[in-house]
N, C-alpha and C positions, 0 to 999 in steps of 0.2 A: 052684742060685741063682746068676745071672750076679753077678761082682764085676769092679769095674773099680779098680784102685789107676794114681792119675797119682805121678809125679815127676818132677824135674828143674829144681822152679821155683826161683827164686829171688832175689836181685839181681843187677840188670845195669843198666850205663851205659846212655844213651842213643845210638845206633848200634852195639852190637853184638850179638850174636847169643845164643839160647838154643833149648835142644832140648827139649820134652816129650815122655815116653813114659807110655805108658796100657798095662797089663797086664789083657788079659781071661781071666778063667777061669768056668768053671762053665758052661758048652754049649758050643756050635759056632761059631765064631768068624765063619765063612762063614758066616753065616744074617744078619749083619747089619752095617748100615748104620753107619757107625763116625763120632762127629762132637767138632769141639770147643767150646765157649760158652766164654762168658766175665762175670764178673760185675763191675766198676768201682766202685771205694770212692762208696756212695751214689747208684748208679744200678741196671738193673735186669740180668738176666743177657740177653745177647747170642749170636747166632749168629758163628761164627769160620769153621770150617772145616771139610767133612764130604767122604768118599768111600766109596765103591759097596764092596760085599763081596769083589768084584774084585780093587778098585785103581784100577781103570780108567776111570774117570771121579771126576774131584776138582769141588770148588765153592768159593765163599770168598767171604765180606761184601766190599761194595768196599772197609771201611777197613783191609785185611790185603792184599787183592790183590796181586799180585808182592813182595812181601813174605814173606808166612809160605808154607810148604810143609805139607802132609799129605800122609800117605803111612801106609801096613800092611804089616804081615811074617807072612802068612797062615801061616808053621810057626810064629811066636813069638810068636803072638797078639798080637799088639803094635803097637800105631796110635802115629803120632809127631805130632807140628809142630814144625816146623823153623823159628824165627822170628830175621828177619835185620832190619837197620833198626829195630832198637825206638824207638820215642819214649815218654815220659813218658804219651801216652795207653793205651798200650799194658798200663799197670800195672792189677791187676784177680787174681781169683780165676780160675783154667781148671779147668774140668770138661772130662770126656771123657763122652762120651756112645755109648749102642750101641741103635740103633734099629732093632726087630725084631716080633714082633707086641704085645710089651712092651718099655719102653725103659727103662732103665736108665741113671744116672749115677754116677758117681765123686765122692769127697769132697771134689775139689779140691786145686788148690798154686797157692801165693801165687806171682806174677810179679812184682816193683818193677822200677818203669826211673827211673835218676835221672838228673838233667837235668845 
């Protein structure tokens, strides 16, 4: 059974940086598509940011573009985002997500950005 544990969230100013990491275990880590959502106090969950089994090909909602980074460490099974420039909308629940003939999600961590 694939699990995905995130960490790393938590408060942060407004303009400065945080990192999420998503730890996948329980199959082949190369079999899938690795992504991040996002869920906004009273809105609904969103797409963030997702890359190929690879690495090598990334994608990103326009409201994170040049902004947030994704990226994977195919030995550490481990998908990141690297989020630079935070604003206050920015604050929200992050799931990691792993999309494969079954997708699976992660529990979540909380991100606050105060203003």
């Amino acid at each position: 059974q694939v699990q995905l544990v995130e960490s790393g969230g938590g408060l942060v100013e407004a303009g400065g940086s945080l990192r999420l990491s998503c730890v996948f275990s329980g199959d082949t880590f190369t079999k899938y598509r690795m992504g991040w959502y996002r869920q906004p106090p009273e809105k609904g969950r969103e797409f963030v940011a997702g890359i190929w089994p690879s690495g090598g090909n990334t994608y990103y909602s326009d409201s994170v573009k040049g902004r947030f980074i994704i990226s994977r460490d195919n030995i550490k099974n481990t998908v990141y985002l690297q989020m630079d420039s935070v604003t206050p909308d920015d604050t929200a629940v992050y799931y990691c997500t792993a999309a494969g003939i079954t997708d699976y999600w992660g529990q979540g961590t909380q991100v606050t950005v105060s203003s």
